[in-house]
C-alpha positions in Angstrom: -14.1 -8.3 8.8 -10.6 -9.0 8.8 -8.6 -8.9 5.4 -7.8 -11.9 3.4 -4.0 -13.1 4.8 -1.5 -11.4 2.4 1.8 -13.4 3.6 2.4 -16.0 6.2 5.9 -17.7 6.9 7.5 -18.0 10.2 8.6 -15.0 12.9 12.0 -16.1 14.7 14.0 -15.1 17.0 17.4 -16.6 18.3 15.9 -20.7 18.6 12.3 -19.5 19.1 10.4 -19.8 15.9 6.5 -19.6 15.4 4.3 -19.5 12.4 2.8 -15.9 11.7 0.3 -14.6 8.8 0.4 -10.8 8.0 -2.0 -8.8 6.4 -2.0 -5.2 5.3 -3.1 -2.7 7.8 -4.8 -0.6 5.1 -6.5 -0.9 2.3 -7.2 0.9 -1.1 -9.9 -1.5 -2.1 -13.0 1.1 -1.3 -11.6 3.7 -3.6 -13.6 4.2 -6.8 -11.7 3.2 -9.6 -12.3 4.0 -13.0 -11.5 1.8 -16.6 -10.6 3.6 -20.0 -13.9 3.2 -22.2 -14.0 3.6 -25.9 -16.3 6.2 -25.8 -18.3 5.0 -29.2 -18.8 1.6 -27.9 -18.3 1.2 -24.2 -16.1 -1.6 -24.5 -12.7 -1.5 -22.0 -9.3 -0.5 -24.0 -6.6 -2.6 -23.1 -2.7 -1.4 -22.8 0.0 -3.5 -24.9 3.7 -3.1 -24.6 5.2 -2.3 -28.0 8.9 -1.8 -29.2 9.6 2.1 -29.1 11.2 2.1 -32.3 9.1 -0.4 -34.4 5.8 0.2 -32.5 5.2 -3.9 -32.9 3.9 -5.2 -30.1 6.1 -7.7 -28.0 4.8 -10.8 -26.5 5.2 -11.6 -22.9 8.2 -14.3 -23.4 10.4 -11.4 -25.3 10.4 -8.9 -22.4 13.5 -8.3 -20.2 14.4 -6.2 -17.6 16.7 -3.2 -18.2 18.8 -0.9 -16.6 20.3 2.3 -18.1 23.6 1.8 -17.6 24.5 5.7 -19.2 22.5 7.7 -21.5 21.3 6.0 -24.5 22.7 2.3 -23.5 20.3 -0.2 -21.8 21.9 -3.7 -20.0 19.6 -6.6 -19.6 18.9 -8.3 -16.2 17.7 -11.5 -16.6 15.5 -12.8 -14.0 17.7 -15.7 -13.3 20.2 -12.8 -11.7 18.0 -10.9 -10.1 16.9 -14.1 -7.9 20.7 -14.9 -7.3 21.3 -11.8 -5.7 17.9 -12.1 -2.9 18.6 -13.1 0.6 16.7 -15.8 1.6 14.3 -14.0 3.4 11.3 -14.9 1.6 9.2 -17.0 4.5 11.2 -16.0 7.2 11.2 -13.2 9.7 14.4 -13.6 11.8 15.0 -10.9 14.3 18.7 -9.7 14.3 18.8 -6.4 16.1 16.6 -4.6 18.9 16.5 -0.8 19.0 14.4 1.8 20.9 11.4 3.0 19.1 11.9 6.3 19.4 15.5 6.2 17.4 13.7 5.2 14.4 13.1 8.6 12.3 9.3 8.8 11.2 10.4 9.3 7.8 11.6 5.9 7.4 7.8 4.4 7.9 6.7 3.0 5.0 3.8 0.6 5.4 2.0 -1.1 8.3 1.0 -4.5 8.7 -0.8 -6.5 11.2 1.0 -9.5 12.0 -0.7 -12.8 14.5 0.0 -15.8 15.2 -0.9 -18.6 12.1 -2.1 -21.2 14.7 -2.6 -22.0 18.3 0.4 -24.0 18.9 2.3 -20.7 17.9 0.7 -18.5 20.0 2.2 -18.8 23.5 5.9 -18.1 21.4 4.6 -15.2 19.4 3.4 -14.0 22.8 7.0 -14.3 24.5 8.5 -12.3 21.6 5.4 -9.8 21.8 6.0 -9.2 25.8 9.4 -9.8 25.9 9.7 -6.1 22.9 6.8 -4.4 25.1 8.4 -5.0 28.3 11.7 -3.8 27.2 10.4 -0.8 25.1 12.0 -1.9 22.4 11.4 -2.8 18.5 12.9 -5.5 16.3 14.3 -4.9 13.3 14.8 -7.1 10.3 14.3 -8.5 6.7 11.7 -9.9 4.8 11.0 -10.4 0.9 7.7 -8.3 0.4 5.4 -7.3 -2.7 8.4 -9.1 -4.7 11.0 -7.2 -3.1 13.1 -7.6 -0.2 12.5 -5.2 3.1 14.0 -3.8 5.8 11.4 -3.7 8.5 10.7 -2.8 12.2 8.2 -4.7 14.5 6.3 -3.2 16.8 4.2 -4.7 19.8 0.8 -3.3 19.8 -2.0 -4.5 21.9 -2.4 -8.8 21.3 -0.5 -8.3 18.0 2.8 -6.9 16.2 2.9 -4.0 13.9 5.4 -4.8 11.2 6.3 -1.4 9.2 8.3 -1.7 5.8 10.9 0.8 6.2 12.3 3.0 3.5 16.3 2.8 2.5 18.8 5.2 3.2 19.1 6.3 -0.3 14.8 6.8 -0.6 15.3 9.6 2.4 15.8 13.3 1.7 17.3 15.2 4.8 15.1 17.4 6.2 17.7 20.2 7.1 18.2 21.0 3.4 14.5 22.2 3.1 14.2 23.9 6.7 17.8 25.6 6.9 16.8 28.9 6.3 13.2 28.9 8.3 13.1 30.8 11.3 16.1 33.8 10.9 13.5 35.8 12.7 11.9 34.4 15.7 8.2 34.9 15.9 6.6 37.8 17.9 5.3 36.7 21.4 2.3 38.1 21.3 1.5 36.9 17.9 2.6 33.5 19.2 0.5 33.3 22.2 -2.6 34.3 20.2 -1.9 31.1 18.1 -1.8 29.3 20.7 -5.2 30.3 22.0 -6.7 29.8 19.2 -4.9 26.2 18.8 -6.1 25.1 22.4 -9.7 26.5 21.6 -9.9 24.7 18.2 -8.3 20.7 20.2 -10.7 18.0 20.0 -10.5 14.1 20.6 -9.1 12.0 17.3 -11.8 10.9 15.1 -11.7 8.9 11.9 -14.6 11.3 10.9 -11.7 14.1 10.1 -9.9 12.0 7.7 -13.0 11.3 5.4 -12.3 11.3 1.9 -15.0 13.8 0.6 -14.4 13.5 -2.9 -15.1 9.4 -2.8 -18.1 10.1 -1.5 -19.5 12.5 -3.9 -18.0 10.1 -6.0 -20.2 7.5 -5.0 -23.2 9.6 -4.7 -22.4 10.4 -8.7 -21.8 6.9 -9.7 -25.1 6.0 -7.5 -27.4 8.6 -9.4 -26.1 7.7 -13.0 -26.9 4.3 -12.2 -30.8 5.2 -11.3 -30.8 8.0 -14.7 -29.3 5.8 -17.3 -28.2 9.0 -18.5 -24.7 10.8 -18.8 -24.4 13.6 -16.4 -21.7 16.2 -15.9 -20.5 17.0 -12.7 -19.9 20.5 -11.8 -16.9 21.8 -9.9 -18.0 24.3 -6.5 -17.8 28.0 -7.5 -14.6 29.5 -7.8 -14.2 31.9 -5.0 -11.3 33.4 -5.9 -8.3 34.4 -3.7 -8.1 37.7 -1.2 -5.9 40.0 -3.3 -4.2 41.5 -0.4 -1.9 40.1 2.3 -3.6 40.0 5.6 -2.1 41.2 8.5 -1.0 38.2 10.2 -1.9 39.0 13.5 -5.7 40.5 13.0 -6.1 37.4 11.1 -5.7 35.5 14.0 -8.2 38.1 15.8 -10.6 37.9 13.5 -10.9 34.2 13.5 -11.2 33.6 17.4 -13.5 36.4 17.2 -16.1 34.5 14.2 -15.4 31.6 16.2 -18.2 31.6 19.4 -16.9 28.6 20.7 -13.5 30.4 21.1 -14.5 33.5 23.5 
């Protein structure tokens, strides 16, 4: 069933304008989550915000936005500012600039969303925009105000629809060369690579959703399922600890060794 519709507004482009909804392209909402009991009477404990120095808690009306302008000193932003200094983004999806998808670093994917058309007399210009992106082999890229903040973001023709990823700021990416710089001095042995690779081509299967399955939800759920039948509280014990080799393997006869316990490898 398709998600509730998180956003709608209006996808344009030069003079051709057509309503669109978007709705996240995943979701969280399966995930077991858990409240914080009072253990004595099983009632929910709530959180309150309270002044760090008085420990008196402060209604909703008397809290402010601050910044820490240098250590120890904290400016107010009142809401009134912050809404002065959005672009007016907030319902509309104007395409500015077209680039090839492949120039867009994967690092600067944040979140997909699915977006359609919002009704039938948009379609057929959601459609040109869609074709038009596709045909080209190109993405759009542009703003939008999103979870109460405003977003760069690329669109992406995908089948009958658009992707639309958030995409991270400059200043949210690390560069990759200051973690990798030193890898590699030493060029791996060819035999040792070629082994690898064997044992890489012998191991390839077809994508599944299967190998992303969240194995701790589900022996969550089985858990939550069988204190729910019991009544009774249960503790939940961890797998044995196996423990760690306490020698370095040989890098290579590991390699052997596991194509060899593999019989769908020889």
């Amino acid at each position: 069933m398709p998600a509730r519709t998180y956003w709608k507004g209006y996808l344009k482009l030069s003079l051709v304008t057509c309503p669109v909804a978007m709705s996240p392209a995943t979701s969280e909402s399966e995930k077991v989550r858990f409240h914080t009991l009072n253990r004595e009477t099983g009632n929910r404990v709530v959180s309150r915000y309270v002044d760090a120095e008085t420990g008196k808690p402060v209604d909703a009306d008397d809290q402010a936005k601050g910044y820490e302008a240098e250590a120890g000193r904290l400016v107010v932003i009142e809401d009134e500012e912050l809404k002065a200094v959005r672009l007016d983004t907030v319902r509309t999806i104007d395409i500015d600039a077209f680039v090839p998808r492949d120039s867009i670093p994967w690092i600067y994917l944040d979140s997909p969303h699915y977006l359609v058309p919002a009704d039938e007399v948009g379609e057929e210009a959601f459609s040109v925009i869609r074709d038009a992106m596709a045909a080209t082999k190109m993405v759009g890229v542009s703003r939008v105000v999103l979870y109460r903040r405003e977003r760069a973001v690329m669109l992406e023709p995908r089948d009958k629809g658009i992707v639309l990823w958030t995409l991270r700021y400059g200043d949210e990416v690390r560069d990759a060369k200051a973690y990798f710089a030193d890898i590699d001095k030493d060029k791996p042995e060819p035999e040792l690579l070629d082994l690898a690779q064997r044992f890489i081509e012998a191991k390839t299967k077809d994508w599944s959703p299967e190998m992303v399955k969240d194995p701790v939800q589900e022996h969550l759920l089985k858990l939550i399922a069988s204190k729910k039948r019991k009544g009774a509280r249960k503790t939940a014990t961890g797998a044995a600890d196996k423990g760690r080799p306490g020698n370095v393997v040989n890098l290579f006869e590991a390699l052997k060794k596991s194509l060899q316990a593999d019989k769908s490898l020889r």
